[in-house]
N, C-alpha and C positions, 0 to 999 in steps of 0.2 A: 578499561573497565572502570565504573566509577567507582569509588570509596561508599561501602556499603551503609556509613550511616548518611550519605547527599539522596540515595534514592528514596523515593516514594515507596509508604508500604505495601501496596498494590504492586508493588514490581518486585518485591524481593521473593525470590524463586523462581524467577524465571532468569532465562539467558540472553542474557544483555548485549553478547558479543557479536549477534547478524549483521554484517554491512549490509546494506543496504543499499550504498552506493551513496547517500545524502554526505556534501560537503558544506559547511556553515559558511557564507562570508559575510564582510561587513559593507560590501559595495555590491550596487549592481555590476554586470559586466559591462566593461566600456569597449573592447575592441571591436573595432568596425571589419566587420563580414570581407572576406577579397573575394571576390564572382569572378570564376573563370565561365566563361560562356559557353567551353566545351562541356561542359560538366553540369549544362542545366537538363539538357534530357536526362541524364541518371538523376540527378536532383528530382526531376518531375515522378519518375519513378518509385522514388523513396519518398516523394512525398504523399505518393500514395499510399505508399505502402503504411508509413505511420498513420494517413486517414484511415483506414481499412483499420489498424493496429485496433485505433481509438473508439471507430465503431465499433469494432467486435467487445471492448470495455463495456462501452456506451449497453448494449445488447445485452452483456451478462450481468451487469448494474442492475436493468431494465428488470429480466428475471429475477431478480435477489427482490426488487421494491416491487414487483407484480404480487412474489409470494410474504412477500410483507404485509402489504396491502390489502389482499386476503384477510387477514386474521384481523376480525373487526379491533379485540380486545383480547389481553393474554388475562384472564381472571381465573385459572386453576395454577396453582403453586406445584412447581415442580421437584417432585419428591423420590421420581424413580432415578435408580443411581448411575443408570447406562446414559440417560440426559441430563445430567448433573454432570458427566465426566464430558460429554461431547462437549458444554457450555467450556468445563474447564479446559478442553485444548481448542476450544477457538480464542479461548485469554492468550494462551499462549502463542498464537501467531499473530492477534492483531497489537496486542498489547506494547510488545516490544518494537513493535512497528511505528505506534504511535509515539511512545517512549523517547524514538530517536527520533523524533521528528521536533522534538521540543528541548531537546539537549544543552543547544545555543541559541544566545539573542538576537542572533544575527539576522540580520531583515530579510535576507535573502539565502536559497538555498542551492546549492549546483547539483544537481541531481541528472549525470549523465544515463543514458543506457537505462530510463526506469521505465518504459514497457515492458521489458522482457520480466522484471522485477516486481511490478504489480500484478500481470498477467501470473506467475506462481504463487504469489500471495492470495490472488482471489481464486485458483485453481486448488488452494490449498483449504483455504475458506469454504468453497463449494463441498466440497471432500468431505468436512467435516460437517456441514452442513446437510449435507442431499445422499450421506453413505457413500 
């Protein structure tokens, strides 16, 4: 956890501790892939399955910037306090999200396993978003 006077005031109150799964390094990865050739049909497989993952992102993206896009312009000031609280817990799931995203200067990030990761993030998003 960082030392509470390095963070941003925008972060303090919220919980800082979510892994994520995000690893900082200072290189790209250099090891070269070994192909076993038994292994390329499950390979084909999975690699569908990560296309199919991406699409179904891609899809639920699509809905979030369709209902965006809709709303020519937001010119009423939101005042009621059940939308006031919904704005304040989607701070709280994107916020810290983003937070750790910028943690380190590192040019590169190792970020295994992160569709299952973004897929409850924006599952979490929607929720809060659509009831």
């Amino acid at each position: 956890m960082p030392a509470k006077d390095n963070i941003p005031d925008y972060m303090r109150g919220f919980d800082l501790n979510d892994d994520w799964g995000i690893t900082p390094v200072n290189t790209a990865p250099t090891q070269t892939p070994i192909i076993d050739n038994s292994l390329i049909e499950s390979s084909n497989i999975e690699i569908s399955k990560i296309k199919s993952d991406v699409s179904s992102i891609k899809a639920m993206m699509n809905e979030v910037m369709d209902i965006v896009n809709e709303k020519d312009t937001l010119t009423k000031e939101v005042t009621d306090a059940a939308v006031l609280q919904r704005f304040k817990d989607i701070e709280k799931v994107i916020l810290p999200f983003l937070y750790n995203l910028t943690k380190s200067d590192e040019p590169y990030i190792h970020w295994p396993n992160r569709s299952p990761i973004i897929k409850a993030l924006i599952e979490k998003i929607l929720k809060l978003t659509r009831g």
